[in-house]
Steps between C-alpha positions, in 0.01 A plus 500: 500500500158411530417595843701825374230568219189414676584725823570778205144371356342560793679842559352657136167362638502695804647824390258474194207439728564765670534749147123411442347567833221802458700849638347529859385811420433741256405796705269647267819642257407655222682480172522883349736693327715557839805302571404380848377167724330379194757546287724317714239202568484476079862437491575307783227266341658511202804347686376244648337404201823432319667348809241257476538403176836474574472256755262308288728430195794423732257289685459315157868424483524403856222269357647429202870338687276286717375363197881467327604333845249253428544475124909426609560831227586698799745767415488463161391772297115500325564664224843345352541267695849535688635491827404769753815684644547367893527899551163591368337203670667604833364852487200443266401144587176502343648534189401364204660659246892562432591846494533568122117345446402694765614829376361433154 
């Protein structure tokens, strides 16, 4: 499971990296009142803006199992404490929370 979770680690650090590079280019785009290239660059920004904060909190769960499998509280829930369904672990192993904390 470990090896599991750090190769995922190192996955959200990669794809994040690459969220944060500088655009290559800007092409002098200007941002009017037109729908156009500029338009598009604003939102497509605004994209990978919230993939990357994606990838950041899941990267803080990823971080936060390594931490249970060292604690020996992996797969038990943070918030109340109880055992983490095998099935969430399996698709969700970075889990840290059982699925009725989670979806409070």
């Amino acid at each position: 499971m470990r090896e599991m979770l750090l190769a995922k680690q190192r996955d959200l650090a990669e794809r994040a990296d690459g969220l944060t590079a500088p655009p290559d280019s800007t092409g002098g785009i200007s941002f009017g009142k037109r729908v156009g290239d500029g338009t598009s660059l604003a939102v497509e920004r605004l994209t990978q803006v919230a993939a990357h904060e994606q990838l950041l909190w899941q990267a803080e769960e990823v971080e936060r199992a390594l931490a249970k499998l060292d604690e020996g509280t992996y797969g038990m829930c943070d918030s109340c404490g109880a055992p983490i369904p095998a099935g969430r672990l399996d698709i969700h192993p970075w889990a840290v929370l059982c699925v009725p904390c989670a979806s409070e």
